[in-house]
C-alpha positions as CSV (number, residue, x, y, z in Angstrom):
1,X,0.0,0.0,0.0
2,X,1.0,3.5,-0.9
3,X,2.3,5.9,1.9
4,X,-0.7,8.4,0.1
5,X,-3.1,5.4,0.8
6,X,-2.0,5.3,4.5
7,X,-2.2,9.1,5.2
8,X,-5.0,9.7,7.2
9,X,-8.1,12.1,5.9
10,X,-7.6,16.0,6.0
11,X,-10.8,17.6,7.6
12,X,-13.5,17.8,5.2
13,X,-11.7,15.4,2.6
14,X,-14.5,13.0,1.5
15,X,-13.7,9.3,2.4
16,X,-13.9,6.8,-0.2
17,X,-13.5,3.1,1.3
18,X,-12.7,1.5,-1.9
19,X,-13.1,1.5,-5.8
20,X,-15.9,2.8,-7.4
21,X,-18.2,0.6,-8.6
22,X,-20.3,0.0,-11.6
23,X,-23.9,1.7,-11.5
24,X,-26.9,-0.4,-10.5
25,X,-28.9,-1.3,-13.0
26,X,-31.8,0.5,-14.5
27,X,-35.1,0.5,-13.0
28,X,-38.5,2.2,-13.6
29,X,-38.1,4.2,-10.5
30,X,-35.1,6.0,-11.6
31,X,-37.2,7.4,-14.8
32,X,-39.8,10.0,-15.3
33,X,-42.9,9.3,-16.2
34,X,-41.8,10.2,-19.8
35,X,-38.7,8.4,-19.7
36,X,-40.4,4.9,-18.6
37,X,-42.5,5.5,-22.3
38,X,-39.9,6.0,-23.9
39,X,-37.7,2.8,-22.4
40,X,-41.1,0.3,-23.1
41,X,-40.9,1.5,-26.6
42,X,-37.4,1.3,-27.0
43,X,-38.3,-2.2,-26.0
44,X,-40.7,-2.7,-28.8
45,X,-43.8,-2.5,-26.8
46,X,-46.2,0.3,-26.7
47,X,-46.2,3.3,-24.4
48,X,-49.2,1.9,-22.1
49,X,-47.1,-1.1,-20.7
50,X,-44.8,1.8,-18.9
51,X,-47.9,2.6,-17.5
52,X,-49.4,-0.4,-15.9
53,X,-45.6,-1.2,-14.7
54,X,-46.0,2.2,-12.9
55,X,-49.4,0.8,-11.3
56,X,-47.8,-2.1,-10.2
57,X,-44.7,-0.6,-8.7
58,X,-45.6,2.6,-7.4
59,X,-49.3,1.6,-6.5
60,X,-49.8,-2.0,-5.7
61,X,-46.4,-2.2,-4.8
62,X,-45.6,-5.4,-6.2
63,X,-42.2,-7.1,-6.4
64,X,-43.3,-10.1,-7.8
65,X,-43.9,-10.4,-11.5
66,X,-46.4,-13.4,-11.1
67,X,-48.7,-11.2,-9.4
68,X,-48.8,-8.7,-12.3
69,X,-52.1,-10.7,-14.4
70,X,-52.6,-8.2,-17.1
71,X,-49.9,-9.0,-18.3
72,X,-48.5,-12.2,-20.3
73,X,-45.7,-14.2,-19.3
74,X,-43.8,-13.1,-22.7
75,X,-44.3,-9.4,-21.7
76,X,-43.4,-9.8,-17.8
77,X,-39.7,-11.9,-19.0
78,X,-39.5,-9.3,-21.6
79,X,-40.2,-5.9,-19.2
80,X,-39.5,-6.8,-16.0
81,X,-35.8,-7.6,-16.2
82,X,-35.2,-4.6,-18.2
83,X,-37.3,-2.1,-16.0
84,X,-38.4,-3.7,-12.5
85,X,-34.8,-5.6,-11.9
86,X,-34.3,-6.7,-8.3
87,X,-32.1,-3.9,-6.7
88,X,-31.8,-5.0,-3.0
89,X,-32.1,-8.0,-1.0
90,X,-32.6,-8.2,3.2
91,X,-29.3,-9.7,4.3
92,X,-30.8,-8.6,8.4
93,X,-33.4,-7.5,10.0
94,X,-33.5,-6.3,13.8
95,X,-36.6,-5.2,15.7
96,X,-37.1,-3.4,19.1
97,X,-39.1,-0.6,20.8
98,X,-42.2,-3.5,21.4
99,X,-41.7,-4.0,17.1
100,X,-42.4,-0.2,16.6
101,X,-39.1,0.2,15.2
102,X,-37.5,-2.5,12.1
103,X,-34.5,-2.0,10.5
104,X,-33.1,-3.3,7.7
105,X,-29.4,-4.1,6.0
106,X,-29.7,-4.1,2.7
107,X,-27.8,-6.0,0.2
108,X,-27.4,-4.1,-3.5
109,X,-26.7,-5.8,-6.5
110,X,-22.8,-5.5,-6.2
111,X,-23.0,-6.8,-2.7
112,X,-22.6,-3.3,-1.1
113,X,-24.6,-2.8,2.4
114,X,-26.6,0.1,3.9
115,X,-29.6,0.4,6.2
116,X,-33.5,1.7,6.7
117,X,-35.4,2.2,10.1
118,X,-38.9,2.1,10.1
119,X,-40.2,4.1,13.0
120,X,-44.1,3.5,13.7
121,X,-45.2,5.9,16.2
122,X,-49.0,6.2,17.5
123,X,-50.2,9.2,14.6
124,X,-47.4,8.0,11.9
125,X,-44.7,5.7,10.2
126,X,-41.5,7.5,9.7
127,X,-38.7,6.0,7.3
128,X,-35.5,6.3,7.6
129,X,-33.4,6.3,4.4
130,X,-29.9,5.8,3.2
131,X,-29.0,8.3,0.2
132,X,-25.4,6.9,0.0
133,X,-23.3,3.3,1.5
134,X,-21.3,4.7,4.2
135,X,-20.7,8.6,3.9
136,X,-17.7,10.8,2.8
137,X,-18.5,13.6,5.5
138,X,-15.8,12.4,8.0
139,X,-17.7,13.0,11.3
140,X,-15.9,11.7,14.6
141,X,-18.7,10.7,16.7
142,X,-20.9,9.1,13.9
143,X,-20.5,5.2,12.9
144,X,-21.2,5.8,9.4
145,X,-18.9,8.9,8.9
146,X,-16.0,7.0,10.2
147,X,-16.7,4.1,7.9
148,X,-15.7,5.7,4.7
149,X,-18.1,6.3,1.3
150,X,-18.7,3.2,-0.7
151,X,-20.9,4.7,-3.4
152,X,-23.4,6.5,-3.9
153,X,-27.4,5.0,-4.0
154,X,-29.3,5.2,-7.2
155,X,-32.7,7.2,-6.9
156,X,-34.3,3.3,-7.1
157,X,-31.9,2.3,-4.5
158,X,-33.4,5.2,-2.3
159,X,-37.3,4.5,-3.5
160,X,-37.4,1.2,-3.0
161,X,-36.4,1.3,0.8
162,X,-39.2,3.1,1.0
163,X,-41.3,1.5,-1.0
164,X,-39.9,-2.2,1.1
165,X,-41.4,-0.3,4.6
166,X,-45.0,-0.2,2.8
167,X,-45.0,-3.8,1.3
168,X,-43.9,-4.9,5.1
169,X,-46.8,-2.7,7.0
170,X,-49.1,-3.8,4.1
171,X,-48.1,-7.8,4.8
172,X,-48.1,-7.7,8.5
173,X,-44.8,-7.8,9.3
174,X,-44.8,-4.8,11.6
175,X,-46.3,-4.8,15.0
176,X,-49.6,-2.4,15.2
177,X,-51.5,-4.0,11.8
178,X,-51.4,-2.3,8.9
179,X,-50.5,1.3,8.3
180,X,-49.1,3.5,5.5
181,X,-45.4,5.2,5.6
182,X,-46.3,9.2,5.9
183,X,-43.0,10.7,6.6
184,X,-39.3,10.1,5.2
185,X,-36.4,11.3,6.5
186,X,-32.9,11.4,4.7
187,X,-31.1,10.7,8.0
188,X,-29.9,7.5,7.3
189,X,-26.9,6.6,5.8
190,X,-24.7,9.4,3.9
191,X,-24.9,13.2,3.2
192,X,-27.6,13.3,1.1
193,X,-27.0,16.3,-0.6
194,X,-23.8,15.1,-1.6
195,X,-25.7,12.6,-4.0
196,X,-28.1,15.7,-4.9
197,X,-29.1,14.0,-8.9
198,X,-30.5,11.2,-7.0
199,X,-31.8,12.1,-3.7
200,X,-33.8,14.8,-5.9
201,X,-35.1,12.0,-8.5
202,X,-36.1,10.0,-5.1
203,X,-38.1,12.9,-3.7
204,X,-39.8,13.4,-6.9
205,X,-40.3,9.6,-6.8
206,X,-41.7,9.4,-3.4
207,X,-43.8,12.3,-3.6
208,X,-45.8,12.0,-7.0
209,X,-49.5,10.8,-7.2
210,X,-49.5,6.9,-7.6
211,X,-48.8,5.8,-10.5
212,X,-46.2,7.9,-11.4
213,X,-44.5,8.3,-7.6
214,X,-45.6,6.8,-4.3
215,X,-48.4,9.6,-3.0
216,X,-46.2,10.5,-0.1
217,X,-46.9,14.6,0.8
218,X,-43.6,16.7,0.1
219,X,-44.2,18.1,3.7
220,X,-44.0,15.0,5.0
221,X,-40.3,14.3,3.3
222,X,-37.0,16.2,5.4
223,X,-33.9,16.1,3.6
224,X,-30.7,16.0,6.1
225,X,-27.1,17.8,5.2
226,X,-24.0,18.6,7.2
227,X,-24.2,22.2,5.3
228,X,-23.1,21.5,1.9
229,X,-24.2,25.7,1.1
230,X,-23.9,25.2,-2.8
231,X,-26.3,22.3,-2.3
232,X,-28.8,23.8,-0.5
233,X,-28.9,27.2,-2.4
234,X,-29.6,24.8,-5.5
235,X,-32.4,22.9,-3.2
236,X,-33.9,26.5,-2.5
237,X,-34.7,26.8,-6.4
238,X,-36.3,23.5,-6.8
239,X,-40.1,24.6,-5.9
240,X,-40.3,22.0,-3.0
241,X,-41.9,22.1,-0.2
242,X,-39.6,19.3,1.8
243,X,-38.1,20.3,5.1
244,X,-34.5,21.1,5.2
245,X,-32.7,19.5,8.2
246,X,-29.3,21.2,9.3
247,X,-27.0,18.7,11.1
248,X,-25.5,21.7,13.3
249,X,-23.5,19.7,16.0
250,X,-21.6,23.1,17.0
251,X,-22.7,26.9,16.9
252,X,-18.9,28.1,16.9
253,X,-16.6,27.6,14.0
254,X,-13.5,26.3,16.4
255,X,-15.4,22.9,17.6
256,X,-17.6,22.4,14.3
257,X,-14.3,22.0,12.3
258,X,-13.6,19.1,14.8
259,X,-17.2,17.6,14.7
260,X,-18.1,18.5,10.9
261,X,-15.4,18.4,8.9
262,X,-17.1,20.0,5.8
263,X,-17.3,23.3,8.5
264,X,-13.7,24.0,7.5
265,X,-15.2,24.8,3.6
266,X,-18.6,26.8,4.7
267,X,-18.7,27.9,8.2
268,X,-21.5,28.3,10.3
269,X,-22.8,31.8,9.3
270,X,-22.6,30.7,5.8
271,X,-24.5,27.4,6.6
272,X,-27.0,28.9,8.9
273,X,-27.2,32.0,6.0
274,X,-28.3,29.1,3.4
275,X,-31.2,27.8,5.8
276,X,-32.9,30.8,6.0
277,X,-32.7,31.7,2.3
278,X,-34.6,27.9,2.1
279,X,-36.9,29.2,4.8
280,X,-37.7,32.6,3.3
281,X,-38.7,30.6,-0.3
282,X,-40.9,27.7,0.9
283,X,-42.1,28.8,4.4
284,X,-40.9,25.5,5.8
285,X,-39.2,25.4,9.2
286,X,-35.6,24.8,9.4
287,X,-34.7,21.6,11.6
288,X,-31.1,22.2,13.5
289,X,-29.7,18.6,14.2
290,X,-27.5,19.1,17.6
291,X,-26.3,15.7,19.2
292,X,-25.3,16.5,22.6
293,X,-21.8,15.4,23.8
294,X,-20.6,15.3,27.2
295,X,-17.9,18.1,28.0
296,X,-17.7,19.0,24.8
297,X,-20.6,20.5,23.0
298,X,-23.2,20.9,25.7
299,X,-22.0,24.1,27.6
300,X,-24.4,26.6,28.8
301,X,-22.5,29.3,27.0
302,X,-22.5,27.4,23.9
303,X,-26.9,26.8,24.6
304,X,-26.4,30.9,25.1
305,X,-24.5,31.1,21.6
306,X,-26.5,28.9,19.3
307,X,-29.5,30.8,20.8
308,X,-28.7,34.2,19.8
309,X,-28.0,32.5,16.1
310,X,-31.1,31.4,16.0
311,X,-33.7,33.7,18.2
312,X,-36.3,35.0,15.4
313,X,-36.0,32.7,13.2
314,X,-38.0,29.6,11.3
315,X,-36.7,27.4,13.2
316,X,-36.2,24.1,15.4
317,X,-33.6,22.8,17.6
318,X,-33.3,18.8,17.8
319,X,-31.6,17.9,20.7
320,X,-30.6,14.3,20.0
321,X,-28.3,12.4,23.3
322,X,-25.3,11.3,21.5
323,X,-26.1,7.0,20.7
324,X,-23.0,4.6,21.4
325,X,-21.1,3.8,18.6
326,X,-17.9,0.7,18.8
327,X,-14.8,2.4,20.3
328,X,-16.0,6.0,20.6
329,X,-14.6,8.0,23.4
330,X,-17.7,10.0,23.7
331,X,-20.9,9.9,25.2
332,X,-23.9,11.8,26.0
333,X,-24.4,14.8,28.0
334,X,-25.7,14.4,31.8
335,X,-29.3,14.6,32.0
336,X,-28.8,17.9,34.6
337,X,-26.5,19.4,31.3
338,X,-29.4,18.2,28.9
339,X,-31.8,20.6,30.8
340,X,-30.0,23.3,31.6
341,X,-29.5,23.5,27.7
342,X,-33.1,23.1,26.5
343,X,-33.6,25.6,29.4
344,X,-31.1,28.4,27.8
345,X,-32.9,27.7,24.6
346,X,-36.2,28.0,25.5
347,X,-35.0,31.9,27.3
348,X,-34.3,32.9,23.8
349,X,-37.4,32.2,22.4
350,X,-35.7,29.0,20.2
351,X,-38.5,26.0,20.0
352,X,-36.6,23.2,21.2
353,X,-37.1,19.4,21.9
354,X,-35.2,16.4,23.2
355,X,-35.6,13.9,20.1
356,X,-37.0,10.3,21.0
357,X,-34.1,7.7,20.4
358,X,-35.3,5.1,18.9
359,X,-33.4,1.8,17.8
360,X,-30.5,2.3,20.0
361,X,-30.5,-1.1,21.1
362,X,-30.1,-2.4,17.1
363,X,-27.8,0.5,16.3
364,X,-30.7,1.8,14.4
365,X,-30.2,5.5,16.5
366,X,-28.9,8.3,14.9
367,X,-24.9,8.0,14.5
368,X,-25.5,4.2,14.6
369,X,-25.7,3.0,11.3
370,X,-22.6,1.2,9.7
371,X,-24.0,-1.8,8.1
372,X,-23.2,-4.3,10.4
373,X,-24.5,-8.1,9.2
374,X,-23.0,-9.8,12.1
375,X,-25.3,-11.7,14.7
């Protein structure tokens, strides 16, 4: 191995863990409505068979090509190989909070692994999506940061975790009978604006009307970023109406270098300054992500700071206890330091709550995802 190869990351370098790797293959989620015409014609079929693909996809949510009748065994061996491949496979599944919350290791079709969490609370199912196999962002105190980028996820690759969470709530398989997934959350594994092309196809996907998308309300969809500014100024122009999730970790430039690498390209001002420009154009409040670490990013003076950044604006603070994570040398904040910083908060006027931590005990928390297929 090269000595370049053994020199550790500089802060905000994006981690690769290996090669890059061919693309997955082509699948009916990945294409506009438009496109999938175009692709069924290409095949020598006519435009309509894109169209009952769609139904079958997007709005029975079928994954099996026997239980598509209309149409002939000829046409399902010709179509489905081409435009409804299988993209990922189960290789674990771990349950916990009373079966309220499942996650999922996935399996893609070049043997790469990432994760889902589905999150059924009492007035909604939440997903929890990957947007890239591991993540490039570097991160100390977060499993899949330190784990390196594999690749990034096709816009399929993304859809069809969701898509997985409905086909098991529709089949029984999660506890409480059926339901439907109404939020999704890019908080999974990787920086999701860092695979913008696709995590944008997927929210298109996820959010059109059945048959063309999977009916899920664009308020009902956050999209999760360390701060990548370029990114979100370019999310501000799309005409959504998604929530914009800011993983903050920091309010002062010195630490969030440390915790968030990227901070040493766009600092916090010029992160924050980004959010509210999102803000200002679809009238959606801004989430700030802030795991809290013992001793080192739960002062009250740093409660006091990250207040006054944020007092008047569209805006709320999650407070998430740092999870575990294998070999980390931190941990989270005493409950007494927890309060005290909610407290300081709240006296500037800064809506503020303590997030649930669900899945900690499958590494299914925040921070804990890395893939793991071991018993």
């Amino acid at each position: 191995m090269s000595s370049e190869e053994n020199t550790p990351p500089r802060p905000g370098q994006l981690v690769f863990a290996g090669p890059r790797r061919a693309k997955p293959p082509r699948h009916l989620a990945d294409l506009t409505v438009a496109e999938r015409r175009e692709a069924v014609v290409a095949l020598g079929e006519k435009p309509f068979r894109a169209d009952q693909l769609s139904r079958h996809y997007f709005d029975r949510l079928v994954d099996d090509p026997a239980e598509m009748p209309d149409l002939s065994k000829a046409l399902r061996e010709k179509l489905v190989p081409e435009l409804l491949p299988r993209l990922l496979d189960p290789v674990r599944e771990l349950a916990c909070d009373g079966g309220d919350t499942h996650k999922t290791v996935w399996k893609a079709f070049d043997g790469v692994l990432f994760e889902s969490v589905l999150m059924r609370y009492p007035d909604r199912v939440t997903m929890c999506v990957s947007s890239q196999a591991g993540c490039g962002m570097n991160c100390p105190f977060c499993a899949t940061g330190q784990a390196g980028l594999t690749r990034n996820l096709s816009t399929a690759e993304i859809v069809e975790q969701v898509a997985a969470g409905q086909r098991a709530l529709n089949q029984g398989r999660v506890a409480g009978g059926p339901g439907r997934v109404s939020n999704i959350v890019f908080m999974g594994m990787g920086e999701p604006l860092a695979n913008y092309k696709a995590v944008l196809g997927a929210v298109r996907r996820i959010t059109e009307p059945a048959p063309a998308g999977l009916g899920i309300s664009q308020r009902g969809v956050t999209v999760s970023t360390v701060g990548l500014v370029p990114a979100i100024e370019k999310l501000t122009a799309e005409g959504l109406s998604v929530r914009l999730a800011v993983s903050l970790h920091a309010p002062d430039d010195e630490l969030r270098d440390t915790l968030v690498p990227i901070n040493t390209r766009w600092k916090v001002r010029e992160v924050l300054d980004a959010a509210w420009g999102y803000a200002r154009k679809t009238g959606r409040r801004v989430s700030i992500e802030y795991a809290l670490i013992k001793d080192v990013n739960d002062q009250a003076w740093r409660a006091d700071l990250l207040g006054r950044l944020l007092k008047g604006k569209l805006v709320h603070v999650n407070l998430i206890p740092l999870n575990p994570t294998p070999g980390s040398k931190w941990t989270a904040s005493r409950p007494e330091d927890e309060r005290e910083f909610v407290r300081r908060l709240a006296e500037h006027g800064v809506a503020v709550t303590v997030r649930d931590t669900r899945g900690r005990e499958i590494d299914g928390a925040c921070g804990q995802l890395a893939a793991a297929v071991k018993a």
